[in-house]
BANU-209541 format. One line per 3 residues: number of its first residue (from 0); for each residue x, y, z of N, C-alpha, C, CB. Coordinates in pm, 1 decimal, padded with zeros to 6 digits, m for minus. Glycine has a CB too. Example, Ala and Ser with C-alpha at 12.3 -4.5 7.8 and 13.67 -1.06 7.14 Angstrom:
2
0> 01319.0/m00569.0/00780.0/01230.0/m00450.0/00780.0/01320.0/m00330.0/00780.0/01130.8/m00447.3/00904.6 ~ 01285.0/m00225.0/00708.0/01367.0/m00106.0/00714.0/01290.0/00003.0/00787.0/01408.4/m00059.8/00572.5 .
% end
This chain:
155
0> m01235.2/m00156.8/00648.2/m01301.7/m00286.1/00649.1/m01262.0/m00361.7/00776.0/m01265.7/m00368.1/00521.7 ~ m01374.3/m00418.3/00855.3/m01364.0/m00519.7/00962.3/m01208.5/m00602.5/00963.2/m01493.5/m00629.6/00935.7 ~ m01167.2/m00642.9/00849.3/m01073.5/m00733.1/00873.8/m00955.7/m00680.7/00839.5/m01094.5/m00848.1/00815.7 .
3> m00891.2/m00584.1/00796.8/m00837.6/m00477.1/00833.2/m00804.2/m00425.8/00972.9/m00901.4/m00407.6/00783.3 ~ m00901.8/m00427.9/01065.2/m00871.6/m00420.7/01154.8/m00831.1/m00541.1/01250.9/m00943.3/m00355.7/01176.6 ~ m00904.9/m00634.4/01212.2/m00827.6/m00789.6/01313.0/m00675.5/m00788.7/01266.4/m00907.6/m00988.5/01257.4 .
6> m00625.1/m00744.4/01118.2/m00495.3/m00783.1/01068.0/m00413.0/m00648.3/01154.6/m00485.9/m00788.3/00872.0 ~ m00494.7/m00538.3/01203.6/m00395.1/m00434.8/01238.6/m00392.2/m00529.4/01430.2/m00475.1/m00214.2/01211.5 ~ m00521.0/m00550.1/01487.1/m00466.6/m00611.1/01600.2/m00388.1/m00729.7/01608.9/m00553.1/m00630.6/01669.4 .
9> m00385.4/m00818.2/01519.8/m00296.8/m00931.1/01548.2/m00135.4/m00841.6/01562.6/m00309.5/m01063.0/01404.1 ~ m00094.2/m00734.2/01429.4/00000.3/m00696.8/01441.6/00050.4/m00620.4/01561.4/00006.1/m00654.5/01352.6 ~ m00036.6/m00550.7/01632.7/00028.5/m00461.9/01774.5/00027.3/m00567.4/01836.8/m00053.3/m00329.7/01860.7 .
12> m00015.7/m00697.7/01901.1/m00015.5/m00762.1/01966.6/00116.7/m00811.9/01919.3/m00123.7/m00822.2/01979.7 ~ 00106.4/m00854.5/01840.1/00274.7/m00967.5/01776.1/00380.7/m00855.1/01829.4/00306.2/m01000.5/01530.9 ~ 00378.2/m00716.0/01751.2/00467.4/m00608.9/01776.8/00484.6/m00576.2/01970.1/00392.8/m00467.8/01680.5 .
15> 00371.1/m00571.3/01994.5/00426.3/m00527.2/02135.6/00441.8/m00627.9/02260.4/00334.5/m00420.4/02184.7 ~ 00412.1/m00782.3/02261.7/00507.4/m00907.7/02265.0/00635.9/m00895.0/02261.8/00489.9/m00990.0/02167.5 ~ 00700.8/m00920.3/02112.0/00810.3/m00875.1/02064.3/00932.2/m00787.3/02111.5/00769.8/m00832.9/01987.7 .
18> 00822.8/m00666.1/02144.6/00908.1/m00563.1/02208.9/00911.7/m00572.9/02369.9/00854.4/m00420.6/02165.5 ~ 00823.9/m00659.4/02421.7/00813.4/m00687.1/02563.0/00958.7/m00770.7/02639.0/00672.3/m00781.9/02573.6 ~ 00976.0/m00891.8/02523.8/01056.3/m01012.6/02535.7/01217.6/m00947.8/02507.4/00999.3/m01140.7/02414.0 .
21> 01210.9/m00882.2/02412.1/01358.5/m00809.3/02364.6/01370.5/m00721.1/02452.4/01374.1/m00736.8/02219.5 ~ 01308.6/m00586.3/02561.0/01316.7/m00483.1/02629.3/01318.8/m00556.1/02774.0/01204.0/m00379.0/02594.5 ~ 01292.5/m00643.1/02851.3/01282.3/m00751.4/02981.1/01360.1/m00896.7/02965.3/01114.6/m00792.2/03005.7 .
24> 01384.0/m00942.2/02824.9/01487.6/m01070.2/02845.4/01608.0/m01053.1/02769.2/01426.5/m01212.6/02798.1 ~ 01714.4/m01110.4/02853.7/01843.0/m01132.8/02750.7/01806.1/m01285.3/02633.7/02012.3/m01172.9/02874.6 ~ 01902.6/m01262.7/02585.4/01883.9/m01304.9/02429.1/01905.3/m01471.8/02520.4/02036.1/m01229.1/02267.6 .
27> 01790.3/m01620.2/02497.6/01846.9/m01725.5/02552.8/01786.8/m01738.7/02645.5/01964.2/m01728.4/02575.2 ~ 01722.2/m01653.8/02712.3/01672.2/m01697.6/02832.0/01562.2/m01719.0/02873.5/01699.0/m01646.3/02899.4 ~ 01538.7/m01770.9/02966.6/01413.6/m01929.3/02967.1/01343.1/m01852.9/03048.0/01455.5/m02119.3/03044.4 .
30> 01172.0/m01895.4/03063.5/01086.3/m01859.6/03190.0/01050.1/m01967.8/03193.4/00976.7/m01755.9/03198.4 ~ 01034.4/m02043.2/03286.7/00907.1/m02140.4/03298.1/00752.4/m02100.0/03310.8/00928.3/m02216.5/03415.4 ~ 00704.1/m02143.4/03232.3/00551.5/m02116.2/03255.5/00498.6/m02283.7/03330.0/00459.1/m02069.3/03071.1 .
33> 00476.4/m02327.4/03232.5/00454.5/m02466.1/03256.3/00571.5/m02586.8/03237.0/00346.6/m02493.5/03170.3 ~ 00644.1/m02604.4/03399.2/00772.5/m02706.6/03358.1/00734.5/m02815.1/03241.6/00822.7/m02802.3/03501.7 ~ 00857.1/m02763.3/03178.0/00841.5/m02966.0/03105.5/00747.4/m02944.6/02994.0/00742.9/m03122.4/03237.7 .
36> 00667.4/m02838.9/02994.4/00536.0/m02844.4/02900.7/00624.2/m02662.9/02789.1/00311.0/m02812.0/03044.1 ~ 00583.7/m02542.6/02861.9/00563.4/m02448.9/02790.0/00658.5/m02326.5/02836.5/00423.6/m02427.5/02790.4 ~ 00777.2/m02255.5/02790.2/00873.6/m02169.6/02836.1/00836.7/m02040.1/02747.7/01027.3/m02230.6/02818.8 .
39> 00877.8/m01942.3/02823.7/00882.3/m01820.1/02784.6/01038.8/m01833.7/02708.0/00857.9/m01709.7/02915.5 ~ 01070.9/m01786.9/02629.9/01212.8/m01825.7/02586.4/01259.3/m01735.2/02472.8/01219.6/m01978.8/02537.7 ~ 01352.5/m01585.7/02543.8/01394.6/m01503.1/02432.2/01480.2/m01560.3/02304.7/01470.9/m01400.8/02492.9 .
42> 01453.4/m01545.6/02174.1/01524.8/m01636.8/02081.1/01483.6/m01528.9/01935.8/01451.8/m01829.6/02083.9 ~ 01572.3/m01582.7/01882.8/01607.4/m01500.0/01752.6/01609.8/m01579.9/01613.1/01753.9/m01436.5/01771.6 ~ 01551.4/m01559.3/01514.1/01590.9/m01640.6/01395.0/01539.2/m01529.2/01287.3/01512.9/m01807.7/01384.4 .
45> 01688.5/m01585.4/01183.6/01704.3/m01456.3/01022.5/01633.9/m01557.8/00938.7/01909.8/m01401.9/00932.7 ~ 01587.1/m01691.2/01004.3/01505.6/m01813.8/00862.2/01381.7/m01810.1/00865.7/01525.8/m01989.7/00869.8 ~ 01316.2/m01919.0/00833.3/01190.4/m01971.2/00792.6/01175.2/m02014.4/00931.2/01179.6/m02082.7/00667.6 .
48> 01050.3/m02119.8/00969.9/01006.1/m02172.7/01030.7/01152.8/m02327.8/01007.9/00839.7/m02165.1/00992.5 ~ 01160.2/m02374.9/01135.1/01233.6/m02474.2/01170.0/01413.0/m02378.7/01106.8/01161.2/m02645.6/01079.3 ~ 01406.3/m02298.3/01116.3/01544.4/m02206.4/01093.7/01627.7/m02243.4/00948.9/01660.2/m02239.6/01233.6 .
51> 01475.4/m02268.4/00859.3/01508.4/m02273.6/00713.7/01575.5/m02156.7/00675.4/01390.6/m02290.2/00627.3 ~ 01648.9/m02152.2/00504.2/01638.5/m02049.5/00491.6/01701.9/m01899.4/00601.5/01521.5/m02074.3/00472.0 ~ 01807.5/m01958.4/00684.5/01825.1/m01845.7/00759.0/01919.5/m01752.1/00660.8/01889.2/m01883.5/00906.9 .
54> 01955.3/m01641.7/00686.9/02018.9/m01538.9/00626.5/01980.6/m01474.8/00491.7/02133.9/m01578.6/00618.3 ~ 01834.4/m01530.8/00446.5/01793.8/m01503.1/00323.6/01684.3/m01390.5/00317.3/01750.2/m01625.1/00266.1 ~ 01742.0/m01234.2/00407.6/01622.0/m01165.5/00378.8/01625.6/m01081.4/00240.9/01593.2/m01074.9/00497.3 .
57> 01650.1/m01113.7/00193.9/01572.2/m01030.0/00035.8/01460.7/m01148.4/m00015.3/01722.2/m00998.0/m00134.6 ~ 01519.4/m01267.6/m00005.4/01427.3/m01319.2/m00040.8/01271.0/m01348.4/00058.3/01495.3/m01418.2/m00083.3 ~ 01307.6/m01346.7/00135.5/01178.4/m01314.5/00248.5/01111.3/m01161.3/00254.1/01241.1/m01338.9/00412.5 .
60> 01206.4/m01068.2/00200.4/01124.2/m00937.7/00186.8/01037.0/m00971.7/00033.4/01244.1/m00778.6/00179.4 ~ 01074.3/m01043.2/m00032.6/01013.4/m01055.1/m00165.1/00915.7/m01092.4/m00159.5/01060.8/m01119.1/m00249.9 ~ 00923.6/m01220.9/m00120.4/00789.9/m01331.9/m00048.1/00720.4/m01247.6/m00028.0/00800.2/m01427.0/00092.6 .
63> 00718.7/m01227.7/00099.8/00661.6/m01157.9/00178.3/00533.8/m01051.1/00140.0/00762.7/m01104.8/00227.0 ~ 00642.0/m00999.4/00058.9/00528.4/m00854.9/m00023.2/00406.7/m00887.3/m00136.0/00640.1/m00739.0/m00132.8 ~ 00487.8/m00993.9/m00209.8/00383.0/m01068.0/m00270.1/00262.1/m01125.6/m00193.9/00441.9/m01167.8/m00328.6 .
66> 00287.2/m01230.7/m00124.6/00215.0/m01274.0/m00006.6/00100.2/m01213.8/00034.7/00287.8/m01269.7/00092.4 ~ 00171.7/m01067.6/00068.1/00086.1/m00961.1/00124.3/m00011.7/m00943.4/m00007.0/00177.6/m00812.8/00175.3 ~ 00042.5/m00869.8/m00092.5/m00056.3/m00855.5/m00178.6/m00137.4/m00916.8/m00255.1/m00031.5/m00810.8/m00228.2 .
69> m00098.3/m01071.6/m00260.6/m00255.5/m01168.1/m00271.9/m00351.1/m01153.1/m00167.9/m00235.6/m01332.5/m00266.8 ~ m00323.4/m01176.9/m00051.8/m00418.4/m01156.7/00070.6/m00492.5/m01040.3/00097.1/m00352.3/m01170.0/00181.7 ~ m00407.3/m00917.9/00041.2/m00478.7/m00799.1/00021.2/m00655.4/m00844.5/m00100.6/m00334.1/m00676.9/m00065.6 .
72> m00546.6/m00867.8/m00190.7/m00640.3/m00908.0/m00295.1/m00783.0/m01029.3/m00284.3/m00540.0/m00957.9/m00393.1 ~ m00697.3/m01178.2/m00213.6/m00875.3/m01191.7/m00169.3/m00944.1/m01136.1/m00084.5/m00918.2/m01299.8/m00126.9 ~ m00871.2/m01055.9/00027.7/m00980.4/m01033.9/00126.2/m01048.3/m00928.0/00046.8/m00934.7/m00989.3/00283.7 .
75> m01025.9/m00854.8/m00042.8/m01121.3/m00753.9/m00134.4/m01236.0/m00886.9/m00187.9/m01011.0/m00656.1/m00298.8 ~ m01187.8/m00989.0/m00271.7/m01257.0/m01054.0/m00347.8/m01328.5/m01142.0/m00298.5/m01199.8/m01095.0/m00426.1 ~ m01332.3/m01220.8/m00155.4/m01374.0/m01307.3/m00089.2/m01448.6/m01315.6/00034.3/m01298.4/m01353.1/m00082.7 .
78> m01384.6/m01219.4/00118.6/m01408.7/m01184.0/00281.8/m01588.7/m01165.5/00242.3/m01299.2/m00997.2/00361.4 ~ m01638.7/m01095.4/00151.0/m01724.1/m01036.3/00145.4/m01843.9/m01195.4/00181.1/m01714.9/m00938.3/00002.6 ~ m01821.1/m01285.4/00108.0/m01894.6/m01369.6/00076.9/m01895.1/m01470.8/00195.9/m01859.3/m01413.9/m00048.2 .
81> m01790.4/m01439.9/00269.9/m01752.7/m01578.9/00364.0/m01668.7/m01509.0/00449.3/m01669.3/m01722.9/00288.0 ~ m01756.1/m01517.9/00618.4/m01671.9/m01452.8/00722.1/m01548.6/m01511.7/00764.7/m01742.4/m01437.6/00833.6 ~ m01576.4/m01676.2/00714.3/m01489.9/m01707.2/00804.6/m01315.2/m01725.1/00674.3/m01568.2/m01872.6/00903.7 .
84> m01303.7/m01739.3/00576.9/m01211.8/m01640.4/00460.0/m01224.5/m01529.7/00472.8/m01235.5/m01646.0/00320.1 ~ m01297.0/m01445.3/00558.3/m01238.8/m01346.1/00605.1/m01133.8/m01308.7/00722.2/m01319.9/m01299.0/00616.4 ~ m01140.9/m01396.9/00787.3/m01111.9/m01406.0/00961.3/m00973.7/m01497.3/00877.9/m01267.0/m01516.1/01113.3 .
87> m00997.1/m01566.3/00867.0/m00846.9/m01622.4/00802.4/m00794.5/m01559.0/00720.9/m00840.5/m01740.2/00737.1 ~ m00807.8/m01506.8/00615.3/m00710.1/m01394.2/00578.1/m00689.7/m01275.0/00607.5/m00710.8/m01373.5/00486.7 ~ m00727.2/m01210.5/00722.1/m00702.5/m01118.0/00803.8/m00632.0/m01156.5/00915.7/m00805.4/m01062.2/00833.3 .
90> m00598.9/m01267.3/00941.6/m00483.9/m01342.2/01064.6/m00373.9/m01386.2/00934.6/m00566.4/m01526.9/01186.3 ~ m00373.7/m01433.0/00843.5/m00254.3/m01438.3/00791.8/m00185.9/m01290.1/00713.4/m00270.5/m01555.4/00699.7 ~ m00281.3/m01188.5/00695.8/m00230.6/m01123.1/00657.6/m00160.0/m01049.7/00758.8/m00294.9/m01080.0/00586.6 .
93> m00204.6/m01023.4/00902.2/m00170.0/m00993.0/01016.1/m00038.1/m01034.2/01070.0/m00258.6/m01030.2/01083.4 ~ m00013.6/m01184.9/01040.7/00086.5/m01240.8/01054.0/00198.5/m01249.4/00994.7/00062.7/m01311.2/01062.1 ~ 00162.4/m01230.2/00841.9/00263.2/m01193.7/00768.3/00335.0/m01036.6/00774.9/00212.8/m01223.2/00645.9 .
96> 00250.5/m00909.0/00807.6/00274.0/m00830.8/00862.6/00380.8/m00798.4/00939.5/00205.1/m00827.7/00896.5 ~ 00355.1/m00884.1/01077.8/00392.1/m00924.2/01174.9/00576.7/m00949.6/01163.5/00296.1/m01040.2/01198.7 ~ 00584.5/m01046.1/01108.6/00712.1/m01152.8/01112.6/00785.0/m00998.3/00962.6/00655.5/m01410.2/01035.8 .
99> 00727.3/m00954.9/00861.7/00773.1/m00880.5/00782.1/00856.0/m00735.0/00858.2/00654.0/m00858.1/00692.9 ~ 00766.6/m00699.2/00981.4/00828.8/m00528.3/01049.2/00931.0/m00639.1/01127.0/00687.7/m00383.4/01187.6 ~ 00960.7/m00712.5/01181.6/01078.7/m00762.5/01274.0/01185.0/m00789.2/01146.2/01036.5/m00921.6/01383.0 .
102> 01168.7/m00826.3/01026.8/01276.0/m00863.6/00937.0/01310.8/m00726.4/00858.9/01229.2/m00989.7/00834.8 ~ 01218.3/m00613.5/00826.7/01296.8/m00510.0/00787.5/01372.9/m00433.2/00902.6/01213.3/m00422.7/00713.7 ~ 01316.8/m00411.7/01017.9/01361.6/m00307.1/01116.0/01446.1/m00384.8/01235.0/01224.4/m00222.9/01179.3 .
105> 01462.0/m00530.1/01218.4/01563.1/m00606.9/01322.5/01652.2/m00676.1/01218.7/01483.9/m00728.3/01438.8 ~ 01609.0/m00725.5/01124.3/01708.4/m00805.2/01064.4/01683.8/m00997.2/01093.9/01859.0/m00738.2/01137.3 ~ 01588.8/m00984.5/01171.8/01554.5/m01102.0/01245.6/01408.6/m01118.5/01341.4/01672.3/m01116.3/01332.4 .
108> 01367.7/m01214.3/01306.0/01271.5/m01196.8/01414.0/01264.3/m01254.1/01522.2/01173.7/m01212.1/01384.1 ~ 01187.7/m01205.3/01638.2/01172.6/m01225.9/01790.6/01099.1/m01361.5/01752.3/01078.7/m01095.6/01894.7 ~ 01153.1/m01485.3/01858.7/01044.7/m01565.7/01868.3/01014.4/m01591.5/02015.0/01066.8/m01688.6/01792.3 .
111> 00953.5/m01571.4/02089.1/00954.6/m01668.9/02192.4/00828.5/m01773.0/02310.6/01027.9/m01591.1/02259.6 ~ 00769.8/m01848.8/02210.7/00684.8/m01913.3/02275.6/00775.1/m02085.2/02249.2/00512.8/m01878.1/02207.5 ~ 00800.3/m02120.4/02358.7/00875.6/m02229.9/02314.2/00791.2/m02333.0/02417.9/01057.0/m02212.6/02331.9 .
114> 00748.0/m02454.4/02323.5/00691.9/m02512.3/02419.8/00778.3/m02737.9/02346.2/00461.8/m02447.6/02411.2 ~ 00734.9/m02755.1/02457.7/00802.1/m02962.9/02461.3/00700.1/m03035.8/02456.5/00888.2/m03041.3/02618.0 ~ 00734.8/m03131.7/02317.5/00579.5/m03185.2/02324.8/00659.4/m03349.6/02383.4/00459.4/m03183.1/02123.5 .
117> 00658.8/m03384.6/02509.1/00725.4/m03507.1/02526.0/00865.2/m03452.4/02527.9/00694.4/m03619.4/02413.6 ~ 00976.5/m03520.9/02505.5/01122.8/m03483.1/02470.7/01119.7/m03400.2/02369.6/01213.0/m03593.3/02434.2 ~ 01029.0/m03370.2/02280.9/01058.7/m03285.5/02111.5/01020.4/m03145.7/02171.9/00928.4/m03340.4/01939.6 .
120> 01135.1/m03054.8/02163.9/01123.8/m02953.6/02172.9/01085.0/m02825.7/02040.3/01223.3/m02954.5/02235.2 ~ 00933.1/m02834.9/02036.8/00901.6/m02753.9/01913.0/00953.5/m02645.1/01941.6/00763.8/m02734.4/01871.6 ~ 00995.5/m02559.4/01748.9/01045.3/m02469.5/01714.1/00970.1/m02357.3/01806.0/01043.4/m02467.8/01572.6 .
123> 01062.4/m02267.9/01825.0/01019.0/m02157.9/01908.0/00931.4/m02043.9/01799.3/01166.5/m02087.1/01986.5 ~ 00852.4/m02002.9/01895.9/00709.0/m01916.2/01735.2/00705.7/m01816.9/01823.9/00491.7/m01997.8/01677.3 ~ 00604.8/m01694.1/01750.6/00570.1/m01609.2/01808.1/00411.6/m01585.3/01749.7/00672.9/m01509.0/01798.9 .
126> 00356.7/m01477.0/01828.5/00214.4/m01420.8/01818.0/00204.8/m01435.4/01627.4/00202.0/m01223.5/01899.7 ~ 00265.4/m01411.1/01542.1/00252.9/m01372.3/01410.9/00215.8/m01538.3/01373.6/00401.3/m01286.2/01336.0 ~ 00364.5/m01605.0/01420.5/00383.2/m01734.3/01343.6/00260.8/m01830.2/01413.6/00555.6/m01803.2/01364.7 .
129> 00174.2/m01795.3/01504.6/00015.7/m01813.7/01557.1/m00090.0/m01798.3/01489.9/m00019.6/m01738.1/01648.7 ~ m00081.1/m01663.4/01444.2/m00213.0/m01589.5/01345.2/m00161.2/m01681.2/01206.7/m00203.3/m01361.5/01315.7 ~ m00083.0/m01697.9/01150.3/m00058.5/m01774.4/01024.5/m00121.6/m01900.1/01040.6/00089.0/m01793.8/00990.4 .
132> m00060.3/m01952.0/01122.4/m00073.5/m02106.9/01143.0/m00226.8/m02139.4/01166.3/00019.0/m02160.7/01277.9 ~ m00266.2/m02061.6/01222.1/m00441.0/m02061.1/01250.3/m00538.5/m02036.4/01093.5/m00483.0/m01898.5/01376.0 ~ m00462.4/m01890.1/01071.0/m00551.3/m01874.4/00906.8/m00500.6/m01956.7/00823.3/m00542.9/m01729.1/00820.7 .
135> m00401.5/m02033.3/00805.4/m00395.7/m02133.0/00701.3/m00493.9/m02250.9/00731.6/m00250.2/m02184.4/00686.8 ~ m00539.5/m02312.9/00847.7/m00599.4/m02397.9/00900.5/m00728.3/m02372.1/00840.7/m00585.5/m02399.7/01035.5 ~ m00756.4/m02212.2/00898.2/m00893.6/m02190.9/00873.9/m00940.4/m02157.6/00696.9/m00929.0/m02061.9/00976.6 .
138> m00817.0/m02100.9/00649.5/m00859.8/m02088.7/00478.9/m00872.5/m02245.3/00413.3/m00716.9/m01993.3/00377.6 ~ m00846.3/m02319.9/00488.0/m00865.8/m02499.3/00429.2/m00964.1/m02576.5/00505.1/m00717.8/m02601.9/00448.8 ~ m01038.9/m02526.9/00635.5/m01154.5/m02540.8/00635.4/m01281.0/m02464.9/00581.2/m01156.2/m02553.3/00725.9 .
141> m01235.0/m02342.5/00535.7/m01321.1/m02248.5/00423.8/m01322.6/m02312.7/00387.6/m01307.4/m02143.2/00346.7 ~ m01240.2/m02372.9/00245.2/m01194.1/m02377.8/00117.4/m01244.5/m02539.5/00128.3/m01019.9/m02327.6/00083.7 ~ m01307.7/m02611.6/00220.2/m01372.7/m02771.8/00244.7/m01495.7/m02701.8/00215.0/m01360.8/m02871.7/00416.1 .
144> m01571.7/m02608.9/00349.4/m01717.2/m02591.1/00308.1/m01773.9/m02495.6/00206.8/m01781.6/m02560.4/00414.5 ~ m01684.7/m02434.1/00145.8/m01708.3/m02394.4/00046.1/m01727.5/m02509.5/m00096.5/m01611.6/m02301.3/00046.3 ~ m01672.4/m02587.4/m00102.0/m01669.6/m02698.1/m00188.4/m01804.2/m02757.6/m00164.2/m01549.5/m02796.2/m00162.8 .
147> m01788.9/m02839.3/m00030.5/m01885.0/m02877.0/00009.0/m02020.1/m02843.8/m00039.8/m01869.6/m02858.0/00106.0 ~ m02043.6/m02671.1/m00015.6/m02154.4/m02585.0/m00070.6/m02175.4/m02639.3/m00186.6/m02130.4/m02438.5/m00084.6 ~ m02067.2/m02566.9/m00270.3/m02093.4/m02615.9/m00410.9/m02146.7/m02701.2/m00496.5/m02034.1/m02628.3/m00442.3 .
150> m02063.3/m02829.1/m00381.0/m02132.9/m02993.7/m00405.1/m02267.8/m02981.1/m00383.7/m02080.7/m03121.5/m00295.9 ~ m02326.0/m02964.3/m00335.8/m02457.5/m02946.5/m00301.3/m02536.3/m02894.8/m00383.2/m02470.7/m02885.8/m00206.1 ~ m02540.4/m02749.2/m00436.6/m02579.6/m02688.4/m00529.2/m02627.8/m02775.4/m00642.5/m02488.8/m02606.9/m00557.4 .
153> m02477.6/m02868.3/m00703.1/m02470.2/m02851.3/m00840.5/m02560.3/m03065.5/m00840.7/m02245.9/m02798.0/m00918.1 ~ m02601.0/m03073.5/m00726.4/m02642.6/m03213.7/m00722.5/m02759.8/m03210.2/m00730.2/m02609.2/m03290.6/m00619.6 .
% end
């Protein structure tokens, strides 16, 4: 299935990133892309997003698998009806993917897109923690015009 395959490219992309930043940077260290704005920046975290939750991988392998297998499950039940719940749960499933092979086979995952919004230096992400952040966006603008639809219908 089509989205199957966006979830296998988000993952080589996240994966071979990953392996780009860990095989060419020491652990800490900065690129400038855009001063002041956006750094290349090798970095490591065993947590959540904002370095929740660090040292808790069983419970993130747990998550995780579950996770996976709802998303498995709508994109069977949903994708069909609506491309764009498709395209979003094929980037989060991608993503979850993603951030899941760096926590069984590193123990941790690679992050390094670190960018300053003003003085606030947002949490450092990677390609995975991208594809998530996007399909959650986009499964809640589904999940508006889908309503929306509905509203319509039933008026």
């Amino acid at each position: 299935m089509f989205y199957y395959v966006i979830a296998a490219l988000v993952i080589g992309l996240d994966q071979l990133t990953k392996w780009i930043i860990v095989t060419t940077m020491e652990l800490r260290e900065s690129i400038p892309v855009i001063d002041n704005l956006f750094y290349i920046t090798s970095h490591r975290n065993t947590g959540a997003a904002w370095g929740i939750l660090q040292g808790q991988m069983w419970f993130f392998y747990i998550v995780t698998v579950i996770v996976i297998v709802v998303i498995v499950y709508y994109i069977q039940k949903f994708a069909l009806d609506s491309k764009l719940m498709g395209w979003s749960l094929a980037l989060l499933l991608g993503g979850a993917i993603g951030n899941f092979i760096d926590r069984v086979f590193r123990k941790e995952v690679v992050d390094f897109f670190d960018v300053y919004i003003g003085s606030y230096d947002f949490p450092i992400f990677n390609i995975a923690d991208s594809a998530l952040v996007v399909g959650v966006i986009l499964v809640l603008i589904a999940t508006f015009m889908d309503e929306k639809k509905k509203g319509r219908s039933n008026a």
